[in-house]
N, C-alpha and C positions, 0 to 999 in steps of 0.2 A: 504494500500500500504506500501511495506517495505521504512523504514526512511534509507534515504541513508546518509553515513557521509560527514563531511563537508571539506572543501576542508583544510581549516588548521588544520588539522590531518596531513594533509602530509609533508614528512620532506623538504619543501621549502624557499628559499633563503624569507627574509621580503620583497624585491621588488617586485619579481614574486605573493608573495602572497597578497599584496596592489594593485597591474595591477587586479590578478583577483577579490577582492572585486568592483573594481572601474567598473569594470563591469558588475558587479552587481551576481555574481555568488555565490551561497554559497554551494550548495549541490553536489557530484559528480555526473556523470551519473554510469548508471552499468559496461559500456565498461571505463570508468577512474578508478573508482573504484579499477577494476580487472587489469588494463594496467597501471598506472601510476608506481604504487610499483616495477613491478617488471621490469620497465625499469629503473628509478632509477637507479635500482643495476645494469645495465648494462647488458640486459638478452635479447635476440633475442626473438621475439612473432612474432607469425600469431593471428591478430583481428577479428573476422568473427563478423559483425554486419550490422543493415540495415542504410539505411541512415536517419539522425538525431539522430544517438545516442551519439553524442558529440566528436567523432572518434578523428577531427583534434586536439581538444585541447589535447585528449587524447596523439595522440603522440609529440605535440606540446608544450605544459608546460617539459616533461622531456629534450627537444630539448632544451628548452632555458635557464632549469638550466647547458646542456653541455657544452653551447657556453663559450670559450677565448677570452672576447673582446679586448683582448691584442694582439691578434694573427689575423690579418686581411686577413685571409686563409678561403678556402672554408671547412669547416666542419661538413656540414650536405646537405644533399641530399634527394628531394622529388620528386619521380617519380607519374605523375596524363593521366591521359587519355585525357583531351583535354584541351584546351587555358584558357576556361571558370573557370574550378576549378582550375588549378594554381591559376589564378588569385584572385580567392574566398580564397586558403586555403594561401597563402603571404599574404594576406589581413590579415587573422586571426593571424598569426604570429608575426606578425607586433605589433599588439592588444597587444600579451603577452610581447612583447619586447618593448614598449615606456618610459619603465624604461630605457630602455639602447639606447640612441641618436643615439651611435657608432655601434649599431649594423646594419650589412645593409643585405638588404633580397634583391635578385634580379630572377625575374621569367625570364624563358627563352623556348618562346614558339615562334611557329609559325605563319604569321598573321601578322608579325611585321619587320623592319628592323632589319638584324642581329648586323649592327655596331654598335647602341646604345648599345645592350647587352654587346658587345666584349669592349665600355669602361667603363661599368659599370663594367666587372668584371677585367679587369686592373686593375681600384681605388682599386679594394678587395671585399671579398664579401664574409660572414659567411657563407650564406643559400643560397641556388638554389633552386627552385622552379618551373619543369618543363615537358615538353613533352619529352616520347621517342627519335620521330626525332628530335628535334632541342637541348636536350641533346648531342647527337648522333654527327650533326653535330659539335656543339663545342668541343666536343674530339677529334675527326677528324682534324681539324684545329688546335688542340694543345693549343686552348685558354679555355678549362679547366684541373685545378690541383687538381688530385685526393689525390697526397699524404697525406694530413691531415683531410679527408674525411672519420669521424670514425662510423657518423649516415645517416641512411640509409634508405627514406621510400618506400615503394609500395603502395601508395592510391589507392584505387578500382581497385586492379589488377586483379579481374575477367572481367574489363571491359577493359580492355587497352588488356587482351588476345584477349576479343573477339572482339576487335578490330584491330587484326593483328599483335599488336605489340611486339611478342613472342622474335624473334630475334635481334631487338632493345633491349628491356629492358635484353637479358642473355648477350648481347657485354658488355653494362653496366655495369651488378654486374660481370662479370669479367673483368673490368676496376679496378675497386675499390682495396682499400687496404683487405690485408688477415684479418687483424686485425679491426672489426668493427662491430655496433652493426646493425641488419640489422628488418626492419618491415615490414609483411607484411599486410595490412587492407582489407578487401573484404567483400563482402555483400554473398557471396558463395564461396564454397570452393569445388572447382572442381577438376578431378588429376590432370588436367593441375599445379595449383596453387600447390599440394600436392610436385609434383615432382620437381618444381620451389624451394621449402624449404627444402626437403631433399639436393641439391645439394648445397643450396647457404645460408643456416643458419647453425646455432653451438646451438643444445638442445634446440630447441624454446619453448619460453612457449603458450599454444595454450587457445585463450580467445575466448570464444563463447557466445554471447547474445542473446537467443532463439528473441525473443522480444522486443523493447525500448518500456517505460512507455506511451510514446507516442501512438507508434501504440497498445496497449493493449486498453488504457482506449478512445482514440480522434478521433481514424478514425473511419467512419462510413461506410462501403463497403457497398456497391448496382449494381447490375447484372441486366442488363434491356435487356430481350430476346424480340428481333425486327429484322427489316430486314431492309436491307442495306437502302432502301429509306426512312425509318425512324428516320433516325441516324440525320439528320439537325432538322429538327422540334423535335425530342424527346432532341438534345441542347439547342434548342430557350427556351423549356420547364424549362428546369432545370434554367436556368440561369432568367429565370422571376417567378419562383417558391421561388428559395433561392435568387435571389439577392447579392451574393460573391463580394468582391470588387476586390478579384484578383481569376481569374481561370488561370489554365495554359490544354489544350485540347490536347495530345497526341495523332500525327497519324502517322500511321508506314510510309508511302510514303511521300516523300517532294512535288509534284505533288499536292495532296489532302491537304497537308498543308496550301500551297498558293491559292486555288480555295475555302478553306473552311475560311480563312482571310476574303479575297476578300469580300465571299458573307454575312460573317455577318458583316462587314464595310458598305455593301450596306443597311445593314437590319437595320442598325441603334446603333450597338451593337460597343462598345468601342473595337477594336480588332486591332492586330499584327500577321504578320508572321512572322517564325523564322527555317531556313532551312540550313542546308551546302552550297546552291548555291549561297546566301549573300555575298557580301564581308565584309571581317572580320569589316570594321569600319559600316560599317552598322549592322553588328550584334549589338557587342556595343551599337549602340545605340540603338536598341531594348531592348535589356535587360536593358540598364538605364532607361527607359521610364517606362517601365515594372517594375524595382524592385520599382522604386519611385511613382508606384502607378495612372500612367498617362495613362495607359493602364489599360483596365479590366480583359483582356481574351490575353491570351495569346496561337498561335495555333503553334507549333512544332513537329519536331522530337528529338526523345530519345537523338540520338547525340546532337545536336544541341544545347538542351535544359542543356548538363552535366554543374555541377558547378553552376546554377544557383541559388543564397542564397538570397529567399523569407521569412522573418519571418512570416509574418501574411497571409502563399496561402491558402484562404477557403475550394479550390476546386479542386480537379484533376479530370480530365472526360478523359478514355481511351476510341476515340473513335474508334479505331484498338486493337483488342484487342490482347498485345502483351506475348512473354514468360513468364514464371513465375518469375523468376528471374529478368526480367525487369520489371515487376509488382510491385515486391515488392521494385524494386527502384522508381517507379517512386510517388508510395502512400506515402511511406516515407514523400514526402517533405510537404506535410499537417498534418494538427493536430497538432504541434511541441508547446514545450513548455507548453504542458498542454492545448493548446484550442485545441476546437474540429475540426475537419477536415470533408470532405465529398472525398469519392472516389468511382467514378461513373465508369461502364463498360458498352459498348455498344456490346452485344453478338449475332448475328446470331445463327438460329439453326443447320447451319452445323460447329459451333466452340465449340458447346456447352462441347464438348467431353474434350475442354480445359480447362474446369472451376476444375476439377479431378487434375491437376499441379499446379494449382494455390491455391487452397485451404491446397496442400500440404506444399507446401511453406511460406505458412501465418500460418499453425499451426492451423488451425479452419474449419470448414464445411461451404463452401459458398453455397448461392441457386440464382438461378435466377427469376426476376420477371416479371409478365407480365406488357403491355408495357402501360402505362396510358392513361386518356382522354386527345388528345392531340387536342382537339376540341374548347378546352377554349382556347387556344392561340390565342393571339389580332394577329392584322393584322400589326399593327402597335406595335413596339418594341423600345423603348426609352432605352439605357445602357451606359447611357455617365461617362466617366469618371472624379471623381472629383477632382481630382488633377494634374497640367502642372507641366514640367519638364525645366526648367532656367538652361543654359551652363553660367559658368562663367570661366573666361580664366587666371584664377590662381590654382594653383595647390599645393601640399607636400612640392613638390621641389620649391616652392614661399613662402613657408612658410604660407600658407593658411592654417587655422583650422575652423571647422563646426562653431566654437563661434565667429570666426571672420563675418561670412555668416549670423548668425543667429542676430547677433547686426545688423547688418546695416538696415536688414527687421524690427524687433523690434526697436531698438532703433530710428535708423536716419530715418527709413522710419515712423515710428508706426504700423505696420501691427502687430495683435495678436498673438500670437505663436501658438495657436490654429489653424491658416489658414498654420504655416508651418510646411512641411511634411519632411520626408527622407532627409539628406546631407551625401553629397558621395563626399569624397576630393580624387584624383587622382595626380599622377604627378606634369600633368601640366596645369590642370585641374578638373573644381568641377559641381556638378551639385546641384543644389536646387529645394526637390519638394513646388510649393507653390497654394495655390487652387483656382479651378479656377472662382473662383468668385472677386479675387483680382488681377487675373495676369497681366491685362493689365495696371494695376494703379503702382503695383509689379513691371512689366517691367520696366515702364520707370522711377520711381525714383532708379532702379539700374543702367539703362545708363545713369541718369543723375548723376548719385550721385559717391560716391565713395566707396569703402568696403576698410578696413583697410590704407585708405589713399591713395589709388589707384585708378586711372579710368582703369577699366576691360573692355573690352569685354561682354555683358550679351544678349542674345538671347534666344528664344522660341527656345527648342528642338523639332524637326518635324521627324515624322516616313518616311519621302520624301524630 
């Protein structure tokens, strides 16, 4: 495999580049590599890469060496397709910028009360981080100031098109100052997208990553040609076969999302649904259940599912089996980092004529297989999950930190660090995953006790 170079090679600020040691980061990705230099220089690019190839730091490390923290103006602009990856890619932001206190990141999406937004961006606010519409609405209402607004993204703007969002995001970039460097990132590059950069960039430089080392060397694709009544039992298989601690099951309908939860929650199987017709805090909590490991299986739609940032997903199983271009978004999110990944398709033979787009699109020859003995399958299916999810009711904005979360379980309580899992500090609010063979012992020496000198709030996270 080519050695890729290392991240201090690049001409970055000592802070920026101590943020990303501490992260543990040493090597570029391909899409940094080729993205980061020639933003630096201030050079408009369209990215064309899949998901996981390191995209956000990618535009994100030259964002931060932009920022004026002297200048408490909005400066940088990140256009995302849904609630979920705002939130995911602020997150990350964030990450690169905790060298700098003063800098403040504020996402602005839908799902949420507008006022909070509208005094977060009062106080001031470098970076935005948000959806079309509710972008949209805060220009509208005049409670956002473009004038100093010189960086510019489009994350996954193939998908925010095919999401309808055409005419929102060109009010947008002609909102913007004349003068600015503008990004566009996408996993394809359609003329929609083509024609979007002729009119609204200056000489882009255009970066294409056939491939991330990921999906090269860690996904393992498999095509299981069956019929529709096969599709549950040929799941149950896979999932008592490999064993994954986290799957996430892809189905094009939100209907079959929810009836397909339902019935492996009945079967015994550690699962969640996850749909557009949720209300947005119940999504939320889905996905925190989920990322921290408290959940196994995870069954949505494509939408639904954007933004979600699983480090360790075993497993992706399409069991609809979707376009090509959503394929290769949704295999993306396994294998990452160098482990191996598994990405299963569940193909009828009158789809089969689809497998001919997909294989184009991944670069390689896929085949499909015949359907296994699904005869071994027990009657009886055990897939509990081994990690609980703890809401603790302090947050950023409390000045709560993971180490603060992580002492009181180690330290004042004694629990191993080995029993704990995933901490996820929010606002105004944290969650800790902790296992569940200690939780109930867990629980109550955190309601009895205190974290950082505080008596908290601490409850069992419930998908109900």
């Amino acid at each position: 495999m080519e050695k890729r170079p290392p991240f201090s090679s690049l001409p970055l600020s000592a802070d920026l580049l101590q943020v990303i040691a501490d992260l543990g980061l040493t090597t570029l990705t391909q899409i940094q590599e080729e993205s980061i230099p020639p933003l630096l220089a201030g050079k408009d690019l369209v990215g064309q890469s899949k998901t996981g190839s390191g995209k956000t730091f990618a535009f994100g490390i030259p964002m931060i060496e932009r920022i004026d923290l002297s200048a408490p103006r909005l400066q940088a602009l990140v256009l995302c397709p849904t609630r979920e990856l705002c939130t995911q890619v602020a997150r990350e932001i964030r990450k690169l910028g905790r060298r700098h206190p003063s800098m403040k990141v504020v996402a602005l999406v839908g799902g949420e009360p507008i006022r909070n937004q509208l005094v977060s961006l009062e106080r001031g606010a470098h970076i935005a981080v948000g959806t079309p519409g509710r972008i949209l609405d805060h220009l509208r209402r005049g409670s956002l100031n473009f004038d100093s607004t010189n960086y510019v993204v489009l994350d996954e703007a193939d998908r925010m098109l095919d999401m309808g969002f055409q005419e929102e995001m060109e009010e947008i970039l002609a909102a913007l100052p004349e003068q600015r460097q503008t990004l566009f990132f996408s996993a394809t590059f359609p003329d929609s997208i083509e024609a979007m950069s002729e009119r609204y960039q200056k000489k882009p430089i255009f970066v294409k990553v056939e491939n991330t080392e990921e999906a090269q060397v860690s996904i393992e694709q498999t095509f299981y040609s069956c019929e529709a009544d096969d599709k549950y039992s040929l799941l149950l298989w896979l999932l008592t076969q490999n064993q994954p601690e986290s799957t996430i099951v892809f189905c094009n309908l939100k209907v079959t999302v929810a009836e397909l939860a339902e019935s492996l929650e009945a079967e015994g199987v550690s699962a969640a649904a996850l749909h557009g017709d949720l209300e947005q805090q119940d999504r939320d909590r889905v996905m925190a259940i989920f990322r921290n490991g408290s959940v196994r299986v995870l069954v949505a739609t494509d939408v639904a599912a954007r933004g979600i940032d699983v480090a360790d997903l075993d497993m992706v199983v399409n069991f609809d089996v979707p376009k090509p271009d959503i394929y290769v978004h949704r295999i993306g999110r396994t294998g990452r980092a160098g482990k191996s990944g598994l990405a299963v398709t569940f193909m009828e033979d009158k789809e089969k004529y689809k497998l001919k787009g997909i294989s184009e699109a991944c670069g390689k020859d896929l085949k499909t297989e015949s359907l296994p003995d699904l005869s071994e399958l027990s009657d009886s299916i055990e897939f509990p999950a081994r990690m609980a999810t703890l809401y603790i009711s302090a947050g950023r904005k409390d000045k709560m930190r993971p180490g603060d979360i992580l002492g009181a379980l180690t330290g004042e309580a004694g629990f191993a660090a080995k029993d704990i899992g995933k901490i996820e500090i929010l606002d105004r609010f944290s969650f800790v995953a902790v296992s569940t063979e200690i939780l109930q012992e867990a629980l109550k020496k955190l309601q009895n006790g205190k974290i950082k000198g505080r008596k908290l709030r601490v409850e069992l996270m419930r998908l109900n």
